[in-house]
C-alpha positions in Angstrom: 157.4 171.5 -147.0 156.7 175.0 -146.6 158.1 175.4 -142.9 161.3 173.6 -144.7 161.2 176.6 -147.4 160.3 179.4 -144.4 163.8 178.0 -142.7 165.6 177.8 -145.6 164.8 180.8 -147.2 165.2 183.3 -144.2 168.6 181.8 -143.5 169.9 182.2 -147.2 168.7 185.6 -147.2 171.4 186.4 -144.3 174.3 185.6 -147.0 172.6 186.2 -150.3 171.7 189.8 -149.3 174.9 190.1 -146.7 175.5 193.8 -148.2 172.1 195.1 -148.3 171.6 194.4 -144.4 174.3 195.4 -142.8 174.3 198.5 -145.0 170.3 199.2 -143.3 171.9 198.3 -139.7 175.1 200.0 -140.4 177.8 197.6 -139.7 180.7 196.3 -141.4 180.1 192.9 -141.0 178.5 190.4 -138.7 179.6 190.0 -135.6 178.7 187.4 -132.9 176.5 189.3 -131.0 174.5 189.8 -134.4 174.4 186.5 -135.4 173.0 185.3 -132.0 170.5 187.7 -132.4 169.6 186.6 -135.4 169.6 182.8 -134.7 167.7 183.4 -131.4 164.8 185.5 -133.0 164.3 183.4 -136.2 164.0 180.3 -134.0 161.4 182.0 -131.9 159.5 182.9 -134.7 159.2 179.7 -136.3 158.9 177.5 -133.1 156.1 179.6 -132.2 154.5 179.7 -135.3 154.7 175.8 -135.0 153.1 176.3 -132.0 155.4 175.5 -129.8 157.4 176.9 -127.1 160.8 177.8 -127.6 163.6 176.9 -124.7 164.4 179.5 -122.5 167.9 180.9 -122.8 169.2 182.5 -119.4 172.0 184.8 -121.9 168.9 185.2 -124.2 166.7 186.8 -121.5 169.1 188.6 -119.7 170.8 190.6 -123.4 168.9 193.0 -125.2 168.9 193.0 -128.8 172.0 194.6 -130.5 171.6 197.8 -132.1 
């Protein structure tokens, strides 16, 4: 039940607090690359914390992070 809350609640916090965030990374709005970003490190962070590994990603590994 918690892992279901953990998911839920750092997703919902991407829209619920859209203006705060992109305020602190200084963007207008989401863009693609942003929301990738996004996806790919909140399901690394939860797979591993399930203990798990998570799939490797070729555009993943090759991209850094967007600033």
């Amino acid at each position: 039940m918690h892992l279901i809350f953990l998911i839920w609640s750092s997703t919902q916090h991407y829209g619920n607090f859209d203006t705060q965030i992109l305020g602190i990374m200084n963007r207008a709005q989401y863009d693609t690359d942003m929301i990738e970003d996004i996806s790919n490190f909140l399901s690394q962070v939860i797979l591993r914390g399930c203990g798990l590994d998570p799939p490797k990603h070729s555009a993943m590994q090759m991209k850094e992070p967007s600033q």
